[in-house]
N, C-alpha and C positions, 0 to 999 in steps of 0.2 A: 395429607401433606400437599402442599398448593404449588403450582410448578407454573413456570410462564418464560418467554423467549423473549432476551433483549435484542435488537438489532440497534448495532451502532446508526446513529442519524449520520447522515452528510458532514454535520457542524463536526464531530469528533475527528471522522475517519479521513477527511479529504486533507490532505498535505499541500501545502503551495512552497515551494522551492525559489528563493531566490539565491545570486552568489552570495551568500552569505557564510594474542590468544583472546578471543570477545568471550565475555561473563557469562553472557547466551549465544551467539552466533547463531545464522541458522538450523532450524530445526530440522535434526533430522527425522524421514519420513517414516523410518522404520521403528519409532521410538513413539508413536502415536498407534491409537486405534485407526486404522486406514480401512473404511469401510466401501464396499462393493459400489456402493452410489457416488463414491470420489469425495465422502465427508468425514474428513478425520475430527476424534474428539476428544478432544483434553479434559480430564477429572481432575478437579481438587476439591479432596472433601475438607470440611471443617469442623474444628469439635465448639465453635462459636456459632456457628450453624444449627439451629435447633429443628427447624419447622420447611424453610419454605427450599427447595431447587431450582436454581436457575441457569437459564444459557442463552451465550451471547456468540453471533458472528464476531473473529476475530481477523477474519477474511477471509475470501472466494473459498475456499476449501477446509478450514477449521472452525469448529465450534469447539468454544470453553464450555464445560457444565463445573456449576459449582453444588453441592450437597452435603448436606452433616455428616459426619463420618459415622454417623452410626445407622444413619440409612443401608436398609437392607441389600443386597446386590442385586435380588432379583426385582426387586420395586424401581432400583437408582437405572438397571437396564430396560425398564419397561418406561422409563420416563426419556429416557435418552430418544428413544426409539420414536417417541411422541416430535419430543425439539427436534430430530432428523427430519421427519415429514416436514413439518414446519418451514424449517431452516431450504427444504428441497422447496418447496411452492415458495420462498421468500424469493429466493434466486431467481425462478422461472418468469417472475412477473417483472423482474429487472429489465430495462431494456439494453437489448444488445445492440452494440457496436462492431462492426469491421475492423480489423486489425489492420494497418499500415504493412503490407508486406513486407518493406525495407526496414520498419524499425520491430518488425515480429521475430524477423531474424538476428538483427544487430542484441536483442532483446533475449532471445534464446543461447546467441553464443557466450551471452556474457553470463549470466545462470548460470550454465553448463562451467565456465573457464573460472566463476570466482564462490559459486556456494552450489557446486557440483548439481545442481539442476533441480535443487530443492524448491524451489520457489514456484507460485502457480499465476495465471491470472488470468483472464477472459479476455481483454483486447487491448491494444498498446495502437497509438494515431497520434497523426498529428491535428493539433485543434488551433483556429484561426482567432479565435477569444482569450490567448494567452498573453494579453495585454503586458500584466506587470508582474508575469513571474515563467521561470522555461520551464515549469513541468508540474504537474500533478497528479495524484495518488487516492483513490477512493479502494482499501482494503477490502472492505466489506464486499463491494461491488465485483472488485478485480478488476479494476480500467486502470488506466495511466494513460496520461495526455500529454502532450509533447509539442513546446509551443512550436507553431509554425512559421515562427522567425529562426529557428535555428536547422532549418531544413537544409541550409548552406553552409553552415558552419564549421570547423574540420571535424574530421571523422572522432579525434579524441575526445573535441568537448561533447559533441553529442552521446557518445560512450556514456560519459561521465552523467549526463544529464536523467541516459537511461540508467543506468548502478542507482544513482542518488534515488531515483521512483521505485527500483526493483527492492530496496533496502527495504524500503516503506509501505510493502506487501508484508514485511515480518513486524517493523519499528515504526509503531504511527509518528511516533514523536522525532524530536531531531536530538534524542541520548546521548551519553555515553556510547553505548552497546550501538547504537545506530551509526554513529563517526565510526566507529572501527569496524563496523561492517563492510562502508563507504569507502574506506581508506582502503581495504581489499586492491581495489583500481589502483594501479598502480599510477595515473596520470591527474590526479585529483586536483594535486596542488597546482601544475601547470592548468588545469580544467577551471576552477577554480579564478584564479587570476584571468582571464580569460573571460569569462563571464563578467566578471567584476567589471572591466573596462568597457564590455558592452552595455552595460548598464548602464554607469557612468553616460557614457555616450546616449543612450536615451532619454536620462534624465535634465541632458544639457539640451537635445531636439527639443523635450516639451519644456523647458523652462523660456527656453528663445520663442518658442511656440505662445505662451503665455503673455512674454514680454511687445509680442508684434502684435496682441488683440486677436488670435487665430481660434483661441479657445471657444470665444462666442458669448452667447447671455446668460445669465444663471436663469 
C-alpha cells in the first residue's frame, strides 16, 4: 500500500486580508490525537479509498491522514507514525521568525478570550512588505504577518486585523465557517469600516501618485 505526505504549497496556505453557533468552529484539542511531539492527527478513512494513504499539513500542529477504511489499524498506525517523522523534519527546515512581543501577546489574549486558546502558531510580526494588504496567514508554516502600516492604528482595529489571521490558522479560505469565527470579535464591523477608508485613502495617494508621473518607467 503506497503512502506519501502532501505539504500545502505557499500558493494554497498563504491568505492575504484586505477590508473586504459555527458549523465547525474551533477544534477542540481534546477531540484529536494530540501526540507527545505537539502533532495532532486527524483520520478519515474512506471506503472510496482502495489502495493509496495519504497526509497533508493542515497547519503548524495538525496533520490530516486520509486511508481506506478497511486499512488495518495496526498498518494505518505504523504509517502515521512514518508521516509524523516527516511532517517533524518538514517543520525543522522552516525558517523561523521572532515574534513581535506586542502583537505575541495582543495575539494570545485574543485566542485565550474568543476560541479558549485553541489555536497555535510559531510567530506573529510585523512585516514592512505589506504593501496592499494588513495581514497574512501561512497555516502550514504557523506565521502571521502584520502589515507595518498598522502599527499606529487603534488598538481595536489591529485586534481585529490579528482575529481575522488567527481565524485563518483553522479557515484557509474566507467561508462561511471562517466569518463566523471572525465575527466572534466583537469589534469587526467598526474594524472593518475602518480599514475600508484606509484603503480608500491609499488608493487615492497612489492614484494622484500615478497622475503626477511619480510612478516612473515601465
Amino acid at each position: 500500500m503506497s503512502t506519501y505526505l502532501e505539504s500545502l504549497s505557499d500558493r494554497h496556505v498563504f491568505s492575504c486580508m484586505r477590508a473586504s453557533r459555527p458549523p465547525r468552529g474551533i477544534s477542540d484539542p481534546s477531540s484529536e490525537s494530540l501526540r507527545p511531539d505537539d502533532i495532532s492527527v486527524k483520520i478519515i478513512r474512506s471506503a472510496r479509498r482502495t489502495k493509496t494513504v495519504s497526509a497533508r499539513l493542515l497547519n503548524w500542529h495538525t496533520l490530516e491522514v486520509r486511508a481506506p477504511a478497511s486499512m488495518p489499524e495496526k498498518e494505518l498506525q505504523r504509517a502515521i507514525r512514518h508521516f509524523v517523522e516527516q511532517a517533524l523534519e518538514t517543520r525543522c527546515k522552516m525558517r523561523h521568525f521572532r515574534s513581535d512581543e506586542r502583537l505575541e501577546k495582543r495575539a494570545s489574549r485574543l485566542n485565550q478570550s474568543l476560541f479558549g486558546g485553541a489555536l497555535r502558531w510559531r510567530s506573529i510580526r510585523f512585516a514592512a512588505n505589506q504593501r496592499k494588504c494588513f495581514g497574512s496567514c501561512s497555516p502550514a508554516r504557523g506565521t502571521m504577518r502584520i502589515s507595518k502600516r498598522l502599527a499606529e492604528v487603534p488598538p481595536f482595529v489591529l485586534d481585529y486585523v490579528i482575529v481575522h489571521e488567527l481565524v485563518h490558522l483553522q479557515e484557509p479560505n474566507h467561508s462561511k465557517a471562517f466569518w463566523e469565527l471572525v465575527y466572534r470579535y466583537d469589534k469587526t464591523e467598526r474594524a472593518r469600516g475602518y480599514l475600508m477608508a484606509l484603503q480608500l485613502e491609499d488608493d487615492a495617494v497612489e492614484a494622484n501618485g500615478l497622475e503626477d508621473g511619480e510612478a516612473g518607467e515601465d
